[in-house]
N, C-alpha and C positions, 0 to 999 in steps of 0.2 A: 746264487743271489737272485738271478731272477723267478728262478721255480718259487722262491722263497717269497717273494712279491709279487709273484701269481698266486700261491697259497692264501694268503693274506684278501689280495684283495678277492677269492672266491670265498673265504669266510665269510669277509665283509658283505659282500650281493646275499650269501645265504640269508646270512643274518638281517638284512632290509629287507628280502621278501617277506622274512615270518613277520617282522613288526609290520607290515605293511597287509598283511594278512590279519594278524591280531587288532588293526585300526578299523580295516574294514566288518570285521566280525563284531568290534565294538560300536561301532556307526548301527550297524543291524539291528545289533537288541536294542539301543537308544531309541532307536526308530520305531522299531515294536513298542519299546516299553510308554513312549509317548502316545503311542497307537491307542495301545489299549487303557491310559489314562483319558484321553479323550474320550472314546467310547461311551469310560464311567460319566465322565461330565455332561455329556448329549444325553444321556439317560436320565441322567438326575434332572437336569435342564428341560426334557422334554416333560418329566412328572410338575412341574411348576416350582422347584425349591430354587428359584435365582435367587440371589443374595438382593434384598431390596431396602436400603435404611428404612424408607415410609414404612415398608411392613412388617419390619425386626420393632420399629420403635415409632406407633403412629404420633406420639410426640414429639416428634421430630422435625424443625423446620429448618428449612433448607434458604440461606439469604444470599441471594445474588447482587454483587455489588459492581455496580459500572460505572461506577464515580470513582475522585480522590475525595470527594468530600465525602460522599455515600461510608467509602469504606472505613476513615476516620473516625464517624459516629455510630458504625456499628461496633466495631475495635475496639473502643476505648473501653468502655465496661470492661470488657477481657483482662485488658491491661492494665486498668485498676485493679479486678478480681488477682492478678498473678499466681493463676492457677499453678500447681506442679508439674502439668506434662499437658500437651496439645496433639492431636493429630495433623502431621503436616505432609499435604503432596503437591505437586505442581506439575501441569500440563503445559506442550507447547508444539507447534505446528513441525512439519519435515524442514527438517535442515538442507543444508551442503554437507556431502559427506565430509569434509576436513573441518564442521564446527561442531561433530557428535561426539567431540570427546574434546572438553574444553577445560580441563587441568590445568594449572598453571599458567592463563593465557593474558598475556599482556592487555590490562584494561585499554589500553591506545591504541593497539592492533585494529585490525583490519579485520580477524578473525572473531575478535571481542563486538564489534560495532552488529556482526552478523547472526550471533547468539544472542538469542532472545527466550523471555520465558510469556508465556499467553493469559495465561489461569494458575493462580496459588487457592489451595483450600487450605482450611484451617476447622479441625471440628474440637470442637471441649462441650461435653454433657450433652443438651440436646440440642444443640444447634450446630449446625456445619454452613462453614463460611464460604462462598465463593467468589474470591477476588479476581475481576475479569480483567487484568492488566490491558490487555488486547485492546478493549473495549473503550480507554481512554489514551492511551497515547503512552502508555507505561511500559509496552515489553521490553523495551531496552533500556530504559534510565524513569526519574522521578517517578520512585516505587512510594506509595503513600505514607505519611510518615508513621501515623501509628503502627500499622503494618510493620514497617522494617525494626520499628521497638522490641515491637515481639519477638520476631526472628532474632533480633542480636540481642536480645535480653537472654542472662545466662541464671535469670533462675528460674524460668521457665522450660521445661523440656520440651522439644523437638522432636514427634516420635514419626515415624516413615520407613518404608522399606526401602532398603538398598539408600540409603539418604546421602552415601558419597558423592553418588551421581548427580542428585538433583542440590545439592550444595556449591558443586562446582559450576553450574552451569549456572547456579545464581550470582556465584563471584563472577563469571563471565559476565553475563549480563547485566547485572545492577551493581557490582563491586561490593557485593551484600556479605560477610562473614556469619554465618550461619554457628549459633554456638548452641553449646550442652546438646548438643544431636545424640540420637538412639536411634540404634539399626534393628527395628524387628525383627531380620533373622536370627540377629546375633544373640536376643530376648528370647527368643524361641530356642533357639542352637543351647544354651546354656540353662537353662529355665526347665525346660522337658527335654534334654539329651535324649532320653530312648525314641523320642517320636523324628530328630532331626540330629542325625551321625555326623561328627563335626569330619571333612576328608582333608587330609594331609598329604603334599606332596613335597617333595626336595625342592627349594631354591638353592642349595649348595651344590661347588663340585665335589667330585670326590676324592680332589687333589686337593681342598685345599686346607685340608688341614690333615698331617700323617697319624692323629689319633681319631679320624673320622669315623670309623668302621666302631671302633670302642667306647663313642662320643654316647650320651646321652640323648642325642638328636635323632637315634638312629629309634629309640623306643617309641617315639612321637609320628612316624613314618607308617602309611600302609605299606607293610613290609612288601608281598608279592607286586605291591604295582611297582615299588622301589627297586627290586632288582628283575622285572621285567626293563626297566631304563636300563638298565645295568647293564642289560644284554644283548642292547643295540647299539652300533658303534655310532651313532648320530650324537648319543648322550655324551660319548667321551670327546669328540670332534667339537661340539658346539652345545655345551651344557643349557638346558630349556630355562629361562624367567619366567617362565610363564608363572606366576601362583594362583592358584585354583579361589575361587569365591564362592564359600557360602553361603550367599543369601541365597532365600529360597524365593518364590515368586507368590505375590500377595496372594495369587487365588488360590495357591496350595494350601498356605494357612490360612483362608479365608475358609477350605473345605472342611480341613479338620477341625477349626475350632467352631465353627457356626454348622455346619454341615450343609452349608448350601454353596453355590459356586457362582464367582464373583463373576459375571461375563465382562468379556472385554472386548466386543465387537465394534465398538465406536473407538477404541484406541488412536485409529488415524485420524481423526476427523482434524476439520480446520478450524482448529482453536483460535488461531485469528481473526477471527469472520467477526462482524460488530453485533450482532446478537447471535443469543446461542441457543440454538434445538432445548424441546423438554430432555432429549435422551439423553443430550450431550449434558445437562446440567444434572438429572439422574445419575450418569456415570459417573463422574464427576464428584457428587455427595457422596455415593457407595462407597468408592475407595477410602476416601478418609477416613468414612464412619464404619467402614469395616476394620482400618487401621487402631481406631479408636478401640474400639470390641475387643477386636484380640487383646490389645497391650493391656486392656483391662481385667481379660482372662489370665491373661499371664502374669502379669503382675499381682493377682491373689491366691496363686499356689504359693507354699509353703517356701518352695525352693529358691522362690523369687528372691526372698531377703535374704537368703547366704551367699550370691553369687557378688563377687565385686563389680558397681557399676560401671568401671575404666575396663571390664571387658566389653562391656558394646555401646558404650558415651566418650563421644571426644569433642570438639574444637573443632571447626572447620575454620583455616585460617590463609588468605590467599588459595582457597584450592587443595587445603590437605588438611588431613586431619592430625589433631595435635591431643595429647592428655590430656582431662583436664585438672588443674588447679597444680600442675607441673610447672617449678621453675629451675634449671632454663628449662623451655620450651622442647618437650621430645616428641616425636613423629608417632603417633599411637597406629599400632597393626595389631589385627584380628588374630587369635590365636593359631590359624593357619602360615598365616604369613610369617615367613623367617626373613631374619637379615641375610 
């Protein structure tokens, strides 16, 4: 018996050093391959293609608003016009590490009073909006009222990257429900497949269902990364949550669809400060209006109007995204994500 769980547990060491061998081999080429993605960008970036709204579109003006009132009457037109889709992003200063992920977070908390949002922009046609929350006493509560019309108006779209993130952190902060949202990757991912591979991992175990292996779920799986898990005893011990996310990073589609690259060297700045830098207000427009560009590229391929839009439009509701025009009310996941 004991040789017999000595056997066992030298399998088991065999078998973590490979995986642990195969992590670090994949850390490597990550590394490199970022390597040499940088590279390309420093290059391009030193020829002068930076992504610039002024210079994509010298009709372009860029409205700084550091008022409630200011932001009101510039807003309103919008919100009369109720256009069909907007660019929306929002900036905000360094946290506490325990308020950078603020899902589900009790508006009374302690952790809620400490999330804040700094700057929301908002770009439609040729103007790009920047709403300085910061700059009047708004990053935590009385968010302007026309402003949050917009945001929870559900028949205006919401377009942004990765928008789970900064939806949630608006419920934290302003108790704001952030509706009809669209995730640019997920436009991209679906829209032009060949240019952005949607990746599939197991959130299942493999006990828990005896027809798993014969299951249709199993066709939907990168197979080799599937049973490389398979083959480390950690998977069978303590099955991985983890699910993988698609969204790609604005300035990847900012490369391929514009072909210029989006810099993002002011990312940290303190968006708190009561005025704000030309750079910081530059940055600031770029994103949106680069936001804007794409979803407007991608939305006039052909393929745009075949894909259903409850693959990358939901609800943000308390902190989660929900279907929309779904009753009851169902918890909307990306096509990666499994129950």
């Amino acid at each position: 018996m004991l040789d017999a769980t000595q056997g066992i547990l030298g399998l088991c060491s065999s078998s973590n050093g490979r995986h642990h061998k195969s992590k670090r081999r994949r850390r490597h080429t990550l590394k490199k391959a970022n390597e040499r993605w940088q590279h390309i960008l420093d290059t391009i970036q030193s020829k002068g293609r930076t992504y610039s709204a002024s210079a994509l579109d010298p009709g372009v003006s860029i409205l700084l608003l550091e008022s409630s009132e200011d932001a009101d009457a510039a807003l309103q037109p919008l919100l009369d016009e109720s256009p069909a889709f907007v660019a929306f992003d929002l900036e905000y200063g360094n946290s506490p590490r325990h308020v950078r992920r603020q899902r589900n977070m009790n508006p009374n908390s302690e952790q809620h009073r400490q999330a804040h949002v700094d700057l929301i922009q908002i770009a439609f046609g040729a103007t790009v909006y920047l709403v300085h929350l910061a700059a009047f006493g708004a990053s935590h509560t009385n968010m302007p009222n026309v402003l949050r019309r917009i945001l929870e108006s559900p028949s205006i779209r919401k377009v942004a990257n990765n928008i789970r993130g900064d939806a949630s952190r608006l419920y934290s902060s302003h108790a704001l429900n952030l509706s009809n949202c669209v995730d640019l990757s997920y436009v991209a991912r679906h829209t032009d497949p060949s240019r952005w591979p949607l990746t599939l991992t197991p959130t299942l175990t493999p006990t828990s269902s005896p027809f798993f292996f014969s299951s249709p779920f199993l066709q939907r799986i990168h197979t080799p990364r599937f049973f490389q898990r398979l083959r480390t005893p950690r998977y069978w011990l303590r099955p991985p949550n983890y699910v993988p996310d698609n969204t790609r990073p604005l300035g990847r589609l900012a490369f391929v669809y514009t072909g210029r690259v989006l810099v993002k060297d002011s990312a940290l700045e303190d968006w708190g400060r009561e005025g704000m830098t030309g750079r910081m207000v530059e940055y600031a427009a770029d994103d949106a209006h680069a936001t804007l560009v794409i979803y407007s590229t991608l939305s006039a391929m052909p393929s745009f109007n075949v894909v259903s839009p409850h693959r990358y439009s939901f609800d943000m509701v308390e902190g989660r995204p929900y279907h929309i025009g779904i009753a009851p009310r169902k918890l909307w996941r990306a096509d990666n994500e499994v129950e």
